[in-house]
Structure formats: structure tokens, C-alpha cells
C-alpha positions, 0 to 999 in steps of 0.5 A: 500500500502507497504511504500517503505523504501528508500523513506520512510518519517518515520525514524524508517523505513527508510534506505537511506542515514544515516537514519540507522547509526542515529537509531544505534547512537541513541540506544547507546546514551540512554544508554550513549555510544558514537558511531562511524560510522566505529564502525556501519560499522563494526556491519552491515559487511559493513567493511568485506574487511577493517577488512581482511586486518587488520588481515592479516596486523597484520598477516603478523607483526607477521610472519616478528618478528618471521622471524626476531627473528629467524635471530637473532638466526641463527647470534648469532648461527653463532658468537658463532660457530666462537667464539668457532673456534677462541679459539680452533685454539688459543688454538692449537696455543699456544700448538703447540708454547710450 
């Protein structure tokens, strides 16, 4: 008769509760790492939506620095063309003035 393995009694087997994430830990501690669940979560696609959302959060940083740095261009853009207007009307003030 097949084990079934939620009930199964044999860890190698077994995979309910934390059974699987102690065989994973288990792996690692051999060869000396230290292991996280979210680490086992992530391995086993068990964090597939949690990971989207990181990218697309760090995605959506990427794409507000560019908007950002370009809005800083488009001010200094902008100060440069009204600096440029204030000294030619200085300088047809002062021609006009002579």
C-alpha cells in the first residue's frame, strides 16, 4: 500500500506542515549555510506574487528618478532660457540708454 505523504510518519517523505522547509534547512546546514524560510519560499515559487511586486516596486523607483531627473532638466532648461532673456533685454537696455 502507497504511504500517503501528508500523513506520512517518515520525514524524508513527508510534506505537511514544515516537514519540507526542515529537509531544505537541513541540506544547507551540512554544508554550513544558514537558511531562511522566505529564502525556501522563494526556491519552491511559493513567493511568485511577493517577488512581482518587488520588481515592479523597484520598477516603478526607477521610472519616478528618471521622471524626476528629467524635471530637473526641463527647470534648469527653463532658468537658463530666462537667464539668457534677462541679459539680452539688459543688454538692449543699456544700448538703447547710450
Amino acid at each position: 500500500m502507497l504511504e500517503d505523504r501528508l500523513s506520512a510518519r517518515n520525514p524524508d517523505t513527508a510534506n505537511h506542515h514544515w516537514i519540507p522547509f526542515l529537509r531544505y534547512k537541513r541540506e544547507f546546514e551540512v554544508s554550513g549555510k544558514q537558511v531562511s524560510v522566505n529564502e525556501w519560499m522563494r526556491e519552491t515559487g511559493q513567493l511568485a506574487e511577493k517577488i512581482a511586486h518587488e520588481e515592479s516596486v523597484a520598477l516603478a523607483a526607477i521610472v519616478a528618478a528618471e521622471k524626476q531627473a528629467e524635471a530637473q532638466k526641463e527647470i534648469e532648461k527653463e532658468a537658463l532660457k530666462k537667464k539668457k532673456e534677462i541679459l539680452s533685454e539688459s543688454k538692449l537696455k543699456t544700448k538703447l540708454d547710450k
